[in-house]
C-alpha positions as CSV (number, residue, x, y, z in Angstrom):
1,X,0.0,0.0,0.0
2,X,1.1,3.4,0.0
3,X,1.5,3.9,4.1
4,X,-1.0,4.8,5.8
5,X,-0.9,2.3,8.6
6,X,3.1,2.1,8.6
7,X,2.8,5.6,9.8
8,X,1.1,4.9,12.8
9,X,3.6,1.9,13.2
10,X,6.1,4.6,12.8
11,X,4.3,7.3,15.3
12,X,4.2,4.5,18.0
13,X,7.8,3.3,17.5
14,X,8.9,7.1,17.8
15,X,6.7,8.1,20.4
16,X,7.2,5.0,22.5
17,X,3.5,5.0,23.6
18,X,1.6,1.5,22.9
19,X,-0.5,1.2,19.6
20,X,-4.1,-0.4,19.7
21,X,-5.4,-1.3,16.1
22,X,-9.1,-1.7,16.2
23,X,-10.6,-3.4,12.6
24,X,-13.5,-1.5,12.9
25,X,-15.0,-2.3,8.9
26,X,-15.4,-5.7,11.2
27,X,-18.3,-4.3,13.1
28,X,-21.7,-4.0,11.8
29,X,-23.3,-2.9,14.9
30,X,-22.1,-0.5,18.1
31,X,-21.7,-3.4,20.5
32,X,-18.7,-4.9,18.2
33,X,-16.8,-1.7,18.8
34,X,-17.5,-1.7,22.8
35,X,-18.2,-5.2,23.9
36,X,-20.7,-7.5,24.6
37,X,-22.7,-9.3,27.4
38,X,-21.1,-13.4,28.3
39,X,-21.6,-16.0,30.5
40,X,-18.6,-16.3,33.2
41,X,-18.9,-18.9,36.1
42,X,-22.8,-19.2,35.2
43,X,-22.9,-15.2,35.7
44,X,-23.5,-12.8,32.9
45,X,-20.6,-10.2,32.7
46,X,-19.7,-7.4,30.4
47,X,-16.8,-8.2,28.2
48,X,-15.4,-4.9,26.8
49,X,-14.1,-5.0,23.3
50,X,-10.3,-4.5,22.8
51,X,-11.5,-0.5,21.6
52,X,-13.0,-0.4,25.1
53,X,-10.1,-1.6,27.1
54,X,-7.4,0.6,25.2
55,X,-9.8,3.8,25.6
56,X,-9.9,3.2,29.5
57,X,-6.1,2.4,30.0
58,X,-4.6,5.0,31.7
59,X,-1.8,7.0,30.1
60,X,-0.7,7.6,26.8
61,X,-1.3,5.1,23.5
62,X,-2.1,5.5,19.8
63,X,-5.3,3.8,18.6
64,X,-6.4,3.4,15.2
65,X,-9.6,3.1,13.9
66,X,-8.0,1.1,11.2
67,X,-10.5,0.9,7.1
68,X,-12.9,3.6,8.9
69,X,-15.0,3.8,5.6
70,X,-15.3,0.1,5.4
71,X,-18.0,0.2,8.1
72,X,-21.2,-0.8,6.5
73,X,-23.7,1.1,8.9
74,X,-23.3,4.8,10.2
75,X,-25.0,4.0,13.9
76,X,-21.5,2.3,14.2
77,X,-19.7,5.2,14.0
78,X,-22.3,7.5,15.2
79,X,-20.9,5.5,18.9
80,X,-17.7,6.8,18.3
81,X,-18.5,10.8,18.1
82,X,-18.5,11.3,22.0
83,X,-15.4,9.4,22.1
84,X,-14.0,11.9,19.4
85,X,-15.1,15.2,21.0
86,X,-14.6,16.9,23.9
87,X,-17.3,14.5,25.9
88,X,-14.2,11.9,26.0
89,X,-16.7,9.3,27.0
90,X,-19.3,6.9,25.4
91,X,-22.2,5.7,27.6
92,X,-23.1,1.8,26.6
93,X,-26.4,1.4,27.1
94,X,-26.6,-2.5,27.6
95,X,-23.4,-2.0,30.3
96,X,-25.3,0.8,32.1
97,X,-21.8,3.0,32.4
98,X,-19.7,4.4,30.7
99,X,-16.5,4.1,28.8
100,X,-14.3,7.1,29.6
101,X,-11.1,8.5,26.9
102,X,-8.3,8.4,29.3
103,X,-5.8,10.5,28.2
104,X,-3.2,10.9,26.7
105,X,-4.5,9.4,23.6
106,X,-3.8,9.7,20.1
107,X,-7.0,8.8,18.1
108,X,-6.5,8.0,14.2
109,X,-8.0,6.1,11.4
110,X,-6.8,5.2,8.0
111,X,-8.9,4.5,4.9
112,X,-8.2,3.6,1.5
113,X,-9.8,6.5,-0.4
114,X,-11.4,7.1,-3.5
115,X,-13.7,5.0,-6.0
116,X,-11.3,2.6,-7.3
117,X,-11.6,1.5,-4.0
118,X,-14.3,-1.4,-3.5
119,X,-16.3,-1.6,-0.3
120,X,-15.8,1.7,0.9
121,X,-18.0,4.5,1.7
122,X,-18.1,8.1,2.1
123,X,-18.1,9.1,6.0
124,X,-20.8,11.4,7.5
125,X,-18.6,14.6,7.6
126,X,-19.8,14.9,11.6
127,X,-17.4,12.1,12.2
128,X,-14.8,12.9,10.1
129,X,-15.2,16.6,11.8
130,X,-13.5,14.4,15.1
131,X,-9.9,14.3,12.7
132,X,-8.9,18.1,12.6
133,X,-5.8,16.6,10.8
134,X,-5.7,14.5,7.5
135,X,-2.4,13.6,6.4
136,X,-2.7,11.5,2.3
137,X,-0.1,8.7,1.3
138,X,0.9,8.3,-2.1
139,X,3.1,5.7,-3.4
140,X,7.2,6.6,-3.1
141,X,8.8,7.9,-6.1
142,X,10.1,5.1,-8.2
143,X,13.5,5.3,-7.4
144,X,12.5,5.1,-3.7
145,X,10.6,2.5,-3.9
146,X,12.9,0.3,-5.8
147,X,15.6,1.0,-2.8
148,X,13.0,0.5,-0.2
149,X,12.0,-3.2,-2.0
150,X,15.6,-4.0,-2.6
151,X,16.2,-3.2,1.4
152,X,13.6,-4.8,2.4
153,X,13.2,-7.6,0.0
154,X,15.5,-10.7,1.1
155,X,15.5,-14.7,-0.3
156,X,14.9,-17.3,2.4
157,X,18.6,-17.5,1.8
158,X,19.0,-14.3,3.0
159,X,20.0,-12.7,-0.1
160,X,19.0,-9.2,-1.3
161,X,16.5,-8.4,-4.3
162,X,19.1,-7.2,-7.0
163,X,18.3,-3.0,-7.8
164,X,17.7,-4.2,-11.0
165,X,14.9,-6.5,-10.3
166,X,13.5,-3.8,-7.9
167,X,13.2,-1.2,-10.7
168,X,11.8,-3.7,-13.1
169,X,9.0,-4.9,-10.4
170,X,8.4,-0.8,-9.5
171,X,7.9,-0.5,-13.3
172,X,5.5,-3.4,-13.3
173,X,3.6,-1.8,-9.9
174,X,3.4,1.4,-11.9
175,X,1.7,0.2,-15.0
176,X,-1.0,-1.7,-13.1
177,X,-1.5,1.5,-10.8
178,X,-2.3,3.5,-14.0
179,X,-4.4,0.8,-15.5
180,X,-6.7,0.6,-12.1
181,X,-6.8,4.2,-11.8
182,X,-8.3,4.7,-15.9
């Protein structure tokens, strides 16, 4: 892809704070992003989703909100917006409290945008409101990106992708790219 969830890789390695990746295009109703109700020791109990638990740890953390247009019904995230704002808390109705925002916490999303995308949607600009900052990834020059494969890029026999074979394969990328994009 072109980066968007390297970066928050990236903002968590040089930050040091702890990353939470929610799949929220997974959910197709609130409860999936909060938790649900389960049978413990022949009790019922609240189980809190991993969104839930990583809103309520205490100090800072990076959590993304990872395919945000992928989510396939807007009372899904409607239940984020109070978590967004200044509220900093979402009250779960079935739980009868409330999950509190404690902060620090770096709240971000990434989403593959555009309509050569399949299975996306456009987001409710109320929610997107919540992201004051949008940062768009492109794919690296070619040059770079041949230097980033043929660094990255190693045989089971730990040898290197030749530059060579890099710039042909970034060639190759390129010419599919254009053909998806017409």
């Amino acid at each position: 892809g072109t980066g968007n969830t390297s970066w928050v890789f990236w903002m968590a390695a040089t930050t040091g704070w702890p990353l939470y990746i929610e799949s929220v295009a997974m959910s197709s109703e609130p409860a999936d992003l909060w938790g649900e109700r389960a049978l413990s020791h022949g009790a019922t109990v609240w189980q809190p989703s991993g969104l839930a638990r990583a809103l309520a740890t205490p100090g800072p953390k990076i959590i993304n909100l990872s395919e945000l247009n992928r989510v396939p019904d807007d009372t899904v995230t409607n239940s984020l917006f109070a978590a967004l704002d200044q509220v900093g808390k979402v009250y779960i109705k079935s739980l009868g409290s409330w999950v509190e925002v404690k902060a620090p916490a770096l709240i971000v999303c990434d989403m593959n945008v555009g309509e050569h995308y399949s299975g996306t949607r456009r987001n409710d600009w109320a929610l997107m409101s919540r992201f004051p900052y949008v940062l768009e990834f492109d794919f690296l020059q070619p040059e770079q990106e041949a230097a980033l494969l043929s660094k990255r890029v190693v045989s089971t026999a730990g040898l290197r992708l030749h530059a060579a074979t890099a710039r042909w394969l970034v060639g190759l990328a390129q010419e599919i790219r254009t053909q998806c994009r017409e």
